[in-house]
C-alpha positions as CSV (number, residue, x, y, z in Angstrom):
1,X,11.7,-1.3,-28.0
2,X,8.0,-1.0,-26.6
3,X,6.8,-2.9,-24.1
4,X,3.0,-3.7,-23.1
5,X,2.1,-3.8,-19.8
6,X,-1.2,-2.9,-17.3
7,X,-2.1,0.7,-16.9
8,X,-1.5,0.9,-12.9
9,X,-1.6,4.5,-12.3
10,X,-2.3,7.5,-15.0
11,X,0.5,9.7,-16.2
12,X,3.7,9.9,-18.6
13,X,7.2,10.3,-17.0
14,X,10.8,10.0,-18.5
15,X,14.1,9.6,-17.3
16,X,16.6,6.5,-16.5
17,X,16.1,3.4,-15.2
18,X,16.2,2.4,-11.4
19,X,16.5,-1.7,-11.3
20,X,15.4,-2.5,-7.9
21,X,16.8,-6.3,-7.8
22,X,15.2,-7.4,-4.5
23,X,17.3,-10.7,-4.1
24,X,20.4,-11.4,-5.2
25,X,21.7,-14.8,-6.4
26,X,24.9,-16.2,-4.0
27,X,27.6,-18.4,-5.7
28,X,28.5,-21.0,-2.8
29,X,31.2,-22.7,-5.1
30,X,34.9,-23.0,-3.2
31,X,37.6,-20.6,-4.2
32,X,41.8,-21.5,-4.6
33,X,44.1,-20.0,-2.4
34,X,45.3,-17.8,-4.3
35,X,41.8,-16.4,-4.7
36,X,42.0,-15.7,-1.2
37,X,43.3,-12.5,-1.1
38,X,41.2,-10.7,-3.5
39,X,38.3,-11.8,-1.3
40,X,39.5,-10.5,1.9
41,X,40.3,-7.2,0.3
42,X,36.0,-7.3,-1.5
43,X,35.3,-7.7,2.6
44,X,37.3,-4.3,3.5
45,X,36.2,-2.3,0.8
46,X,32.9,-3.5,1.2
47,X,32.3,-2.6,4.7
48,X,33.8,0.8,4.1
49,X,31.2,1.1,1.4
50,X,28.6,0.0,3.7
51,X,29.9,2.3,6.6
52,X,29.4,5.1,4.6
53,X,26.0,4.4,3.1
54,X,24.4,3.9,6.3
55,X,25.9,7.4,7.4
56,X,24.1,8.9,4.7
57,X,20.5,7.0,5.3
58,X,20.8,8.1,8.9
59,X,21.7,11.5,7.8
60,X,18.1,11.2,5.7
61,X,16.2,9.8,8.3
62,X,17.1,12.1,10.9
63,X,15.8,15.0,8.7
64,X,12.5,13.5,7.3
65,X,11.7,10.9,10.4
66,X,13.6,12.4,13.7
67,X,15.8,11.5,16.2
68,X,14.1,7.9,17.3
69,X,13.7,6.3,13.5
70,X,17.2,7.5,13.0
71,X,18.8,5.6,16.1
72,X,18.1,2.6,14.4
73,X,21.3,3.5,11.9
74,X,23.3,3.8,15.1
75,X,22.2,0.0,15.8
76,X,23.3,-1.0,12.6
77,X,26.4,0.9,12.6
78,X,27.5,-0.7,15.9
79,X,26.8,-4.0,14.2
80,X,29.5,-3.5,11.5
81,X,32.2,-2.3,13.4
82,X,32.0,-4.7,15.9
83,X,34.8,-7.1,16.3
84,X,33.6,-9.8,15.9
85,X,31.7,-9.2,12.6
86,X,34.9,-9.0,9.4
87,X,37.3,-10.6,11.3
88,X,34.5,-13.6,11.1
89,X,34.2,-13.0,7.9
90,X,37.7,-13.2,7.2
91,X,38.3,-16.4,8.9
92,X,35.5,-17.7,7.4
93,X,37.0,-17.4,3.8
94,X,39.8,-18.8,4.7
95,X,39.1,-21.7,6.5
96,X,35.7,-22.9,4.3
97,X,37.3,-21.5,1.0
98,X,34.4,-19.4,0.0
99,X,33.9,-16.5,-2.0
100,X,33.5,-13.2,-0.1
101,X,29.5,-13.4,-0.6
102,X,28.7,-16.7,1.2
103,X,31.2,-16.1,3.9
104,X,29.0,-13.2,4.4
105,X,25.6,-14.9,4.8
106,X,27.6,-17.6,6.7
107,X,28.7,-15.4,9.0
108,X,25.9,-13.4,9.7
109,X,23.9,-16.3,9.9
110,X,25.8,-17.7,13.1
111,X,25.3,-14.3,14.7
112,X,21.3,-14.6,14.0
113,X,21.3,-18.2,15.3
114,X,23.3,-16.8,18.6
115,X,20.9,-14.4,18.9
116,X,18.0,-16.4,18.6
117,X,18.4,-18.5,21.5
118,X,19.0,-15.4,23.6
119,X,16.2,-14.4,26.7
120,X,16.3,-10.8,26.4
121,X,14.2,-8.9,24.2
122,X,16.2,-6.3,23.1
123,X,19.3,-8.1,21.9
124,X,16.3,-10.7,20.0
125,X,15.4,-7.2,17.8
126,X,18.7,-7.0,17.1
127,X,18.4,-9.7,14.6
128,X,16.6,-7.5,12.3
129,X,19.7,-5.3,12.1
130,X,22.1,-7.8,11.8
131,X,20.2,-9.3,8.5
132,X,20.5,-5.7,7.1
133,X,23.7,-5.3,7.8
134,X,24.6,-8.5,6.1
135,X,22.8,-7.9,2.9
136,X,24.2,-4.2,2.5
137,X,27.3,-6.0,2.9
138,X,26.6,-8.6,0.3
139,X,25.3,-6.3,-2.3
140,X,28.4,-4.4,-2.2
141,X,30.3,-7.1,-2.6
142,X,28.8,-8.5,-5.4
143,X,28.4,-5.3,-6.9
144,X,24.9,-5.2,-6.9
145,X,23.0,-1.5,-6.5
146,X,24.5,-0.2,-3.3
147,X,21.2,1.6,-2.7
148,X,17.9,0.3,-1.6
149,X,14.4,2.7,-2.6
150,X,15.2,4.7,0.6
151,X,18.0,6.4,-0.3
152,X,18.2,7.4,-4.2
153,X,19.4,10.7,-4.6
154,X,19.0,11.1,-7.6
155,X,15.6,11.4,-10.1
156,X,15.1,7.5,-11.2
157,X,12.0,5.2,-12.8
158,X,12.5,2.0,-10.7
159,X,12.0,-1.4,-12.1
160,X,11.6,-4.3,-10.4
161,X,10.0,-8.1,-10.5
162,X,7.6,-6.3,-8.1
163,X,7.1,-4.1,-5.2
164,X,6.3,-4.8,-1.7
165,X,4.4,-2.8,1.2
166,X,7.9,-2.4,3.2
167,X,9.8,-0.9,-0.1
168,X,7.5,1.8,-0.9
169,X,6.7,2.8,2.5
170,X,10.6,3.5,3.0
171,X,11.8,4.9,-0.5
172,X,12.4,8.4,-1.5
173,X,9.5,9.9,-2.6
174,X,11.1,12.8,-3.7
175,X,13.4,11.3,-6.4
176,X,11.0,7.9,-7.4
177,X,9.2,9.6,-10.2
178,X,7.5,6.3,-11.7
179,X,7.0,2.3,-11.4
180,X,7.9,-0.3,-14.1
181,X,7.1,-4.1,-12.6
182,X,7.4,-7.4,-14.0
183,X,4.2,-8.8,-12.0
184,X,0.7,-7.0,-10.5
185,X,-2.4,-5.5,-12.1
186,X,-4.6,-2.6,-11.4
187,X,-5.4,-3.5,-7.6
188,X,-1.9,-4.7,-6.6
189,X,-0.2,-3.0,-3.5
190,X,2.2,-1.1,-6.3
191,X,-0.5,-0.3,-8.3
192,X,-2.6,1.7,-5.3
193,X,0.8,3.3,-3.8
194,X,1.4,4.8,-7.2
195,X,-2.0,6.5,-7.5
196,X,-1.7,7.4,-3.5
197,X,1.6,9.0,-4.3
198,X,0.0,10.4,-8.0
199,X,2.9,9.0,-10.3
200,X,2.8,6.7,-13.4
201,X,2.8,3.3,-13.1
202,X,2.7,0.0,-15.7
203,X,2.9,-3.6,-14.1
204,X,2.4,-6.9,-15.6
205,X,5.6,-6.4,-18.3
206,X,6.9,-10.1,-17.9
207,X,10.5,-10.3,-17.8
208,X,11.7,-6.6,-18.3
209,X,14.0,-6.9,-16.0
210,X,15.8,-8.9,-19.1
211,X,15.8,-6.7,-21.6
212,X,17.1,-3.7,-19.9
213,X,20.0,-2.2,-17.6
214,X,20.3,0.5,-14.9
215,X,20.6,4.2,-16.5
216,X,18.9,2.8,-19.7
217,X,16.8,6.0,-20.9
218,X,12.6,5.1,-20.9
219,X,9.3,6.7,-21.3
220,X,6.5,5.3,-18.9
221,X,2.9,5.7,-19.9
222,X,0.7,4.9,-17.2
223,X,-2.5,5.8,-19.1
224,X,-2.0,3.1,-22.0
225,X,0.2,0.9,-19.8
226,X,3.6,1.1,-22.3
227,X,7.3,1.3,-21.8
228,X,9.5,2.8,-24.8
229,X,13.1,1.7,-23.8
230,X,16.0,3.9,-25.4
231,X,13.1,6.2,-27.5
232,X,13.7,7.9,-30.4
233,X,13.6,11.3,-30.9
234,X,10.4,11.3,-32.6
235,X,9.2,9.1,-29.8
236,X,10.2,11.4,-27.0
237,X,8.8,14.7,-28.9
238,X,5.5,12.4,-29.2
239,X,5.5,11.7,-25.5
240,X,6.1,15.3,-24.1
241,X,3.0,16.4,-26.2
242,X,1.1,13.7,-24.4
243,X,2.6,14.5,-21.0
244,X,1.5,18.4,-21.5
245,X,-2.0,17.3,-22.2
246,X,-2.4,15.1,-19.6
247,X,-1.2,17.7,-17.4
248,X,-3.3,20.2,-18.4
249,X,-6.4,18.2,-18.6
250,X,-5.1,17.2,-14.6
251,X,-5.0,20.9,-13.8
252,X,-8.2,21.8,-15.0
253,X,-10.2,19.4,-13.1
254,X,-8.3,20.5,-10.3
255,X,-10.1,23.6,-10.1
256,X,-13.2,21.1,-9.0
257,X,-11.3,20.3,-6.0
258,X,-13.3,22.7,-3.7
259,X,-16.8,22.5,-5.2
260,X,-19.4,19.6,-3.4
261,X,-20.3,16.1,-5.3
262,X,-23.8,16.9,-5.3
263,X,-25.9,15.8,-8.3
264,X,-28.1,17.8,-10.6
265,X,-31.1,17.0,-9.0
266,X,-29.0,18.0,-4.9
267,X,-28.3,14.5,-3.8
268,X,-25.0,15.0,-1.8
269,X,-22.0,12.5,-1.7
270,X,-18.6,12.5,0.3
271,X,-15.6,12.4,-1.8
272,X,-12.9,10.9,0.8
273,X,-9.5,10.0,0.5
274,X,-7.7,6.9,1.3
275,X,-4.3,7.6,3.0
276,X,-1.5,5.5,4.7
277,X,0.4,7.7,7.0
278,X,-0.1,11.6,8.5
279,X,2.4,12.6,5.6
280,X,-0.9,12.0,3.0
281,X,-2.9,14.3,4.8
282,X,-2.0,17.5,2.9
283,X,-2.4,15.7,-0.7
284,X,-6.2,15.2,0.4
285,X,-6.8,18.0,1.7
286,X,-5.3,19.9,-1.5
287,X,-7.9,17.8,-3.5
288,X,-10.7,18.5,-1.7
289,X,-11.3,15.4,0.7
290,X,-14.5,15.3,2.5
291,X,-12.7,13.4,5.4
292,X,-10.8,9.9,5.2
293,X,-12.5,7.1,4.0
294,X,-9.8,4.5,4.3
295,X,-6.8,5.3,7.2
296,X,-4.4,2.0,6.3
297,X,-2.6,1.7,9.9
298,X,-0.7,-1.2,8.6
299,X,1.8,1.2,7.5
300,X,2.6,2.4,10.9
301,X,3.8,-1.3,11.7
302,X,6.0,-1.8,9.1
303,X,9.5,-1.2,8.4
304,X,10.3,-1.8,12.2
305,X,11.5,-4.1,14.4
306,X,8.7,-4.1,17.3
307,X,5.0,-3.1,17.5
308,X,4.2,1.0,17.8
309,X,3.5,1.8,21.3
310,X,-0.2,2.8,22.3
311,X,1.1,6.1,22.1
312,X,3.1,6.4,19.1
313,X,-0.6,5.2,17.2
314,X,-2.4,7.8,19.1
315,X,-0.2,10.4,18.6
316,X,-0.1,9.4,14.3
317,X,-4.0,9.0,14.7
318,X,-4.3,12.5,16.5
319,X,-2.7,14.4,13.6
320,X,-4.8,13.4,11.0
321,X,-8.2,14.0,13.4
322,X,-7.0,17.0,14.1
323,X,-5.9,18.0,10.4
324,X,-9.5,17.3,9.2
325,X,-11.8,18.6,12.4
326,X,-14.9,18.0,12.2
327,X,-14.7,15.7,8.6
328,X,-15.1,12.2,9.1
329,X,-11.8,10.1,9.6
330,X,-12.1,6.3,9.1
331,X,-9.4,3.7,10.7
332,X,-9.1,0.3,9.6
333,X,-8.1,-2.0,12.4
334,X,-4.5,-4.1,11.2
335,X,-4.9,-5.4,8.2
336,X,-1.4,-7.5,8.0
337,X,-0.9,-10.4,6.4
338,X,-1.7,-11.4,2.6
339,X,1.2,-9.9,0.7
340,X,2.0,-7.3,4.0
341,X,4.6,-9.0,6.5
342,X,5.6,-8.3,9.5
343,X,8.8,-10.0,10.5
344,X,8.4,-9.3,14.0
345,X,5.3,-11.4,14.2
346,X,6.4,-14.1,12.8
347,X,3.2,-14.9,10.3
348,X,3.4,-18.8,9.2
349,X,4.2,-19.5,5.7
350,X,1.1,-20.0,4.2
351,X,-0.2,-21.7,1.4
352,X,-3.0,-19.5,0.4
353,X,-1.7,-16.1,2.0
354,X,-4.9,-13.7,1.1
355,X,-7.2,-16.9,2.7
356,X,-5.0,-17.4,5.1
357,X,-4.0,-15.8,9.1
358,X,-4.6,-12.1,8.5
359,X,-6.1,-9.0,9.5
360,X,-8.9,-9.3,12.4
361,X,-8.5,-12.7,12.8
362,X,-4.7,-12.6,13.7
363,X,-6.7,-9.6,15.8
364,X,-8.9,-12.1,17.5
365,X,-6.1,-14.1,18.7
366,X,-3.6,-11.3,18.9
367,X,-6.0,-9.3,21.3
368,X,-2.9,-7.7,23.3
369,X,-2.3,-6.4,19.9
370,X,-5.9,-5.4,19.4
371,X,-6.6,-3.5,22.3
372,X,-3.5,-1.6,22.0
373,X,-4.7,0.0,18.3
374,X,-8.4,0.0,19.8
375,X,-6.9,2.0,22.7
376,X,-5.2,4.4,20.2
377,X,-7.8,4.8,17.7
378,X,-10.7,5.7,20.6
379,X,-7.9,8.2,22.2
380,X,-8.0,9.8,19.3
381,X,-11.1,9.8,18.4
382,X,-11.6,12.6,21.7
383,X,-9.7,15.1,19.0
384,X,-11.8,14.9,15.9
385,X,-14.4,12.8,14.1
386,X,-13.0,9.3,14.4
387,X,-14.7,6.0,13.0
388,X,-12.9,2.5,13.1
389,X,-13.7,-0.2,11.1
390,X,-12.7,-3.9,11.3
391,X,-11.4,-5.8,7.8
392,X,-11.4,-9.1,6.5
393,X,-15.3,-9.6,8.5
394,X,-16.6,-13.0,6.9
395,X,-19.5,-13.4,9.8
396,X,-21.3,-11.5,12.4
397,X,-19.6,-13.5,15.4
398,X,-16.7,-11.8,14.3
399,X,-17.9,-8.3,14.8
400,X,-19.8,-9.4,18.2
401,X,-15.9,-10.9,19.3
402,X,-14.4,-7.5,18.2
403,X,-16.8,-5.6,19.7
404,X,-16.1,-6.9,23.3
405,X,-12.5,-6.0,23.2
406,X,-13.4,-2.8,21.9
407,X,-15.9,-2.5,25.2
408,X,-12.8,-3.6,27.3
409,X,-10.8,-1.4,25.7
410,X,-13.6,1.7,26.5
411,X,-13.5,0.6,30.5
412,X,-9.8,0.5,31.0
413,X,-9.8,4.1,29.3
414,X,-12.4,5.2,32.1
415,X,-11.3,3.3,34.7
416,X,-7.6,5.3,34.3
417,X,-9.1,8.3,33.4
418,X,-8.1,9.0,29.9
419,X,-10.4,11.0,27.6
420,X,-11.7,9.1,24.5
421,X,-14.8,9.1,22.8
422,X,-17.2,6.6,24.5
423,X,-19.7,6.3,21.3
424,X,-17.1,6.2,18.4
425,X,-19.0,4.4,15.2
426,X,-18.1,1.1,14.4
427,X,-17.9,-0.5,11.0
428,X,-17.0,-3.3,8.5
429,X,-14.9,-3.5,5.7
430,X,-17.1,-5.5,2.9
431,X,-14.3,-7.6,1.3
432,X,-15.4,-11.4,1.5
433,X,-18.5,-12.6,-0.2
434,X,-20.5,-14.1,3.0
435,X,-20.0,-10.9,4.1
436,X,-21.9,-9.1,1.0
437,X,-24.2,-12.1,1.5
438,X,-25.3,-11.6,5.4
439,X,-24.9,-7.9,5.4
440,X,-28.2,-7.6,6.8
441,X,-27.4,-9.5,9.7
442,X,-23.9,-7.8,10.4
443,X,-25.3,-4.2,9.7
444,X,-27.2,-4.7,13.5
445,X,-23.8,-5.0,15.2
446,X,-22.4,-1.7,13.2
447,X,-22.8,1.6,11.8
448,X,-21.6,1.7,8.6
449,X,-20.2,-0.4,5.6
450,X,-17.2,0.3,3.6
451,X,-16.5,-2.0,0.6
452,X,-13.4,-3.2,-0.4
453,X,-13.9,-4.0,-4.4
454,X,-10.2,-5.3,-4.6
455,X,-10.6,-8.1,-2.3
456,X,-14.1,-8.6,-3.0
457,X,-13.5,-9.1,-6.7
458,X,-10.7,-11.6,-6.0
459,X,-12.7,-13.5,-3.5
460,X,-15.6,-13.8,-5.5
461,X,-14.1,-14.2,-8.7
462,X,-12.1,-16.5,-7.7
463,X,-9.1,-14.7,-9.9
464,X,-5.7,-13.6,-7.9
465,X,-5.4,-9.8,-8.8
466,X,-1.7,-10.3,-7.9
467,X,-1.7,-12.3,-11.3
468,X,-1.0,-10.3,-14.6
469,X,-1.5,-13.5,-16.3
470,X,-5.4,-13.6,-15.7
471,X,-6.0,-10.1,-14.9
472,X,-8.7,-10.2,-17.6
473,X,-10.4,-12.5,-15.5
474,X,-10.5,-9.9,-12.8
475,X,-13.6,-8.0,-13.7
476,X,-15.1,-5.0,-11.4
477,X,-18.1,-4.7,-13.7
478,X,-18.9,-8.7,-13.2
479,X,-23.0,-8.8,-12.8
480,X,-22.0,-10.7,-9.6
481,X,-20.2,-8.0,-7.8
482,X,-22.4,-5.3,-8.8
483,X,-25.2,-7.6,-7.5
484,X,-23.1,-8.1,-4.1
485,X,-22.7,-3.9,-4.0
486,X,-26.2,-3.6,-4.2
487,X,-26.9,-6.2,-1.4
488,X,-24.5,-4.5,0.6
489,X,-25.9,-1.0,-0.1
490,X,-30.1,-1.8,0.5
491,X,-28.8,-3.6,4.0
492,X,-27.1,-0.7,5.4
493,X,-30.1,1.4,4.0
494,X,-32.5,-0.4,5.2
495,X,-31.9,0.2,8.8
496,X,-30.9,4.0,8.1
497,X,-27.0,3.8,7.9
498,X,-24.2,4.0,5.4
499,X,-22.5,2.4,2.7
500,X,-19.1,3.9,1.5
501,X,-16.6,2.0,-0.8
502,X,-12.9,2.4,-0.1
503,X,-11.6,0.0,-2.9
504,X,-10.4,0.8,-6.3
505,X,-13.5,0.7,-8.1
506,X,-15.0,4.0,-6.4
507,X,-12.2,5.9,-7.7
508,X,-12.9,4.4,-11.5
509,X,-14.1,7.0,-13.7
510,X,-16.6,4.7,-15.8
511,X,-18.0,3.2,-12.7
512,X,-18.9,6.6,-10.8
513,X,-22.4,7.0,-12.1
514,X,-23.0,3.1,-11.6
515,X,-22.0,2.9,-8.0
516,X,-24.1,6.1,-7.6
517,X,-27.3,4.8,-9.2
518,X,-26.7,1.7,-6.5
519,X,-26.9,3.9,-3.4
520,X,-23.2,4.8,-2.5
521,X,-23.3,7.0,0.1
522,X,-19.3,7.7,0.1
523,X,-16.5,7.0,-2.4
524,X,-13.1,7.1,-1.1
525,X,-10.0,6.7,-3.5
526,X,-6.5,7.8,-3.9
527,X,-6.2,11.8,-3.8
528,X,-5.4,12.6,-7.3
529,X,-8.9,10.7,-8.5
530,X,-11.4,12.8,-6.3
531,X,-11.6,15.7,-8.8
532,X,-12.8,13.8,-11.7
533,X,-15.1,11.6,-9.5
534,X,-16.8,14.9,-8.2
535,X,-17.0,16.0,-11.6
536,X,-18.8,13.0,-13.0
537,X,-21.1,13.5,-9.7
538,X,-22.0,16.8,-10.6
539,X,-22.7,16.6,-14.1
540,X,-25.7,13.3,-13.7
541,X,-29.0,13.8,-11.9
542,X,-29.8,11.2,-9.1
543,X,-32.6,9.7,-10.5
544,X,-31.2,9.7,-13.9
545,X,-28.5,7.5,-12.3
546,X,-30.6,5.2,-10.9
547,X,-31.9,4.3,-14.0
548,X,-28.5,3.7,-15.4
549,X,-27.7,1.8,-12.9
550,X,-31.3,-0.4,-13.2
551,X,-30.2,-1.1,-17.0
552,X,-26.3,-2.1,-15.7
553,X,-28.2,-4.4,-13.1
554,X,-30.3,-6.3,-15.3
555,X,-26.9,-7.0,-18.4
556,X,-26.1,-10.3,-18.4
557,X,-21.8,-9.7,-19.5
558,X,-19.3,-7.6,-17.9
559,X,-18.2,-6.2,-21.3
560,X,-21.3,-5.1,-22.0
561,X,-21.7,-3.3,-18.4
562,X,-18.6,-1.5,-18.9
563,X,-18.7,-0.6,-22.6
564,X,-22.1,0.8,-21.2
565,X,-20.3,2.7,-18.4
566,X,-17.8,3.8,-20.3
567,X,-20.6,5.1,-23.2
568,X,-22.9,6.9,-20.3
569,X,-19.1,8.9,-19.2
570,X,-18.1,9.5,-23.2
571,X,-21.6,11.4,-22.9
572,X,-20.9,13.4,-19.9
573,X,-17.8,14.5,-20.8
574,X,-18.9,15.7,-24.4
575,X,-22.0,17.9,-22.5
């Protein structure tokens, strides 16, 4: 059986399937008496089962996180042996009748509530726990996979309906060799994770979750965006062949890694990397970043059950300045919200997420929150070359408002004597089209522009890029956008600063010589990408590129700008 998805991240990968079912359906219906004991004995086995899988994640986190991410394990061990917990369950089953399942959620639902209504902080975050504990418990009972994606073991290609921020920031990298999801396109979180963590991906495959089982054997081909389930032989020959190739042809331009992107004609351009944690530092410096063009902190939230200290940021900050010296480093204030929850903050439910309470303007209101990161990030900026950037900007007032609690965050630093770089440079993250629109007025406030295609090609295009089902709507070569980049670009120019572009786009092959005919002064992309982008770079004059980028300008369809693109790279890659 082949399947056709959306190509999300390039490469080929083979192996057995992983399904990742996220939630899990709970049959409330009453049970007889004598039904009874078989569900009180699910509950003990369960537990057990549940005892001894959170021994083991502990046992994993200790060695990859430390001593403080693994306490949290202790937490939730403490939660299932404590006596109150089965024996609730118990009674529970047999007093209401209910299967093993629901008196679980029952149960654990009464201890949330009790905790709720509690004054004191600390047992409040235990709530987290408790849900944890309670769905472990469930799974196990129903029999559903007793392992979530941070714990595998074992090589696996996960499926799923879809992937959020909080499962691939915990799963095992080692053993996740590839992504199969029902939903997403080409700028979806799973989509960029994949190509940050340089494995195959193909999203958008409707309901696959129905047409296959765990251990089924499948090839994923993240270049054409297909899944062969149960492959013939011929089919798997066919695919190792490709796999080779693509490797080799990977290798090769990896010998680029260390050379400049500086045109034909001695234009230089920073290849930069976008990264999520300290742990991506060493995948961008083995590809030859110029610095870090996009630092998403977001990830240092997540997968918690309180805010990171001042400290903990600056320390995570720190590393990464001090990994790269003297090359630039750029942080992107919070950017939560959208499809990136926090359960600790407790974002509304919201109608229209991605236009909704998120990023710097829960910032704005949040400002205890803000100046904490603000104190972090210009801590660490006394250790390297730190920049900071705000996202989600739709008008200057917003930048001027951020700016202030960036100055108060400055004089609290000097009043208590803490070294931190006074004149760090200050940017925006060009994501919302009256942004694009008034970037010469916001470029006064800042230093720099970094442009965030993803967001601005959903904004302005109206077009969810979330949705596989009008992902050909969702079109990076629209005249519109590459009329916004060019805005964008003359602003910052104009009054002698930058323009960098952190979104997907930069690290698009057929848009490289484009987006450098426009101006772009920085392209910053997933790791694996920045040797075929410096490539493209190197093999195009300057002023050649301007041109091409005159004729793009002045095309009235997006097909026709990128079969053009996509004709001016063909040429490149056949000099």
């Amino acid at each position: 059986m082949i399947l056709q998805g959306i190509a999300g991240s390039k490469g080929i990968v083979s192996g057995r399937v992983y399904i990742y079912q996220q939630s899990i359906e709970i049959d409330s219906t009453n049970i007889r008496d004598d039904q009874i004991p078989d569900e009180l004995d699910k509950v003990d086995k369960a537990a057990e089962q549940t005892r001894h899988q959170i021994h083991r994640i502990k046992e994993i986190a200790l060695r990859d996180f430390g001593e403080d991410k693994a306490a949290i394990f202790d937490a939730h061990l403490m939660i299932l042996e404590d006596p109150m917990l089965v024996p609730e369950i118990k009674e529970t089953i047999k007093n209401d009748r209910v299967q093993a399942g629901y008196a679980v959620k029952k149960s654990t639902g009464k201890l949330v509530e009790m905790f709720s209504d509690i004054e004191d902080e600390y047992l409040k975050e235990r709530i987290a726990d408790i849900k944890d504990v309670g769905n472990r418990l469930i799974r196990n009972i129903l029999g559903a996979a007793d392992e979530g994606l941070e714990a595998i073991g074992r090589d696996v290609l996960v499926v799923a309906h879809d992937l959020t921020p909080s499962d691939t920031a915990t799963m095992d990298k080692k053993h996740i060799k590839g992504f199969a999801t029902e939903i997403g396109g080409k700028t979806s979180h799973t989509a960029i994770m994949a190509r940050s963590l340089g494995i195959p991906a193909v999203l958008g495959l409707g309901d696959i979750m129905k047409k296959i089982k765990n251990d089924d054997y499948i090839i994923l081909d993240g270049i054409e965006g297909v899944v062969i389930v149960n492959p013939d032989k011929g089919q798997i020959e066919e695919y190792e062949r490709k796999a080779r190739k693509h490797k080799e042809d990977m290798d090769s331009l990896k010998a680029i890694a260390e050379l400049p992107a500086v045109t034909t004609d001695g234009r230089s351009i920073e290849i930069s990397a976008n990264i999520g944690s300290p742990e991506d530092v060493q995948s961008a410096i083995s590809y030859g970043a110029d610095g870090v063009g996009l630092y998403r902190t977001e990830f240092l939230y997540m997968n918690r059950e309180s805010l990171p200290s001042e400290d903990e940021q600056f320390e995570a900050y720190k590393t990464v300045a001090e990994r790269f010296k003297d090359k630039p480093i750029i942080i992107r204030t919070l950017d939560i919200g959208g499809d990136k929850k926090l359960p600790y903050l407790e974002l509304p439910d919201e109608m229209n997420p991605f236009l909704g309470w998120r990023a710097i303007r829960i910032c704005l209101e949040r400002k205890d929150l803000f100046k904490t990161q603000l104190r972090a990030i210009l801590r660490a900026g006394a250790y390297g070359n730190v920049l900071m950037m705000y996202p989600m900007i739709s008008a200057v007032d917003e930048v001027i408002e951020a700016n202030k609690v960036l100055d108060e965050a400055k004089s609290e630093l000097k009043a208590e004597g803490i070294a931190f770089n006074e004149s760090i440079k200050t940017g925006v993250m060009i994501e919302i089209p009256s942004a694009a629109l008034t970037a010469d007025i916001i470029i006064k406030e800042v230093d720099f522009f970094s442009i965030g295609t993803n967001d601005l090609c959903q904004y302005t295009l109206a077009v969810d890029r979330m949705n596989e089902k009008i992902s050909k709507l969702y079109q990076p070569f629209h005249p519109g956008i590459l009329r916004l980049i060019k805005t964008v670009i003359d602003a910052s120019h104009k009054e002698g600063k930058f323009t960098g572009m952190c979104g997907e786009l930069a690290g698009d092959p057929a848009a490289a010589v484009i987006l450098l005919g426009l101006g772009l002064d920085e392209f910053s992309m997933s790791a694996s990408s920045m040797p075929q982008i410096k490539k493209i770079i190197r093999s195009v004059s300057y002023e050649k590129a301007k041109i091409y980028a005159q004729n793009a300008l002045s095309m009235r369809y997006s097909s026709e700008i990128h079969e053009y693109a996509q004709k001016i790279l063909d040429e490149l890659n056949d000099v």
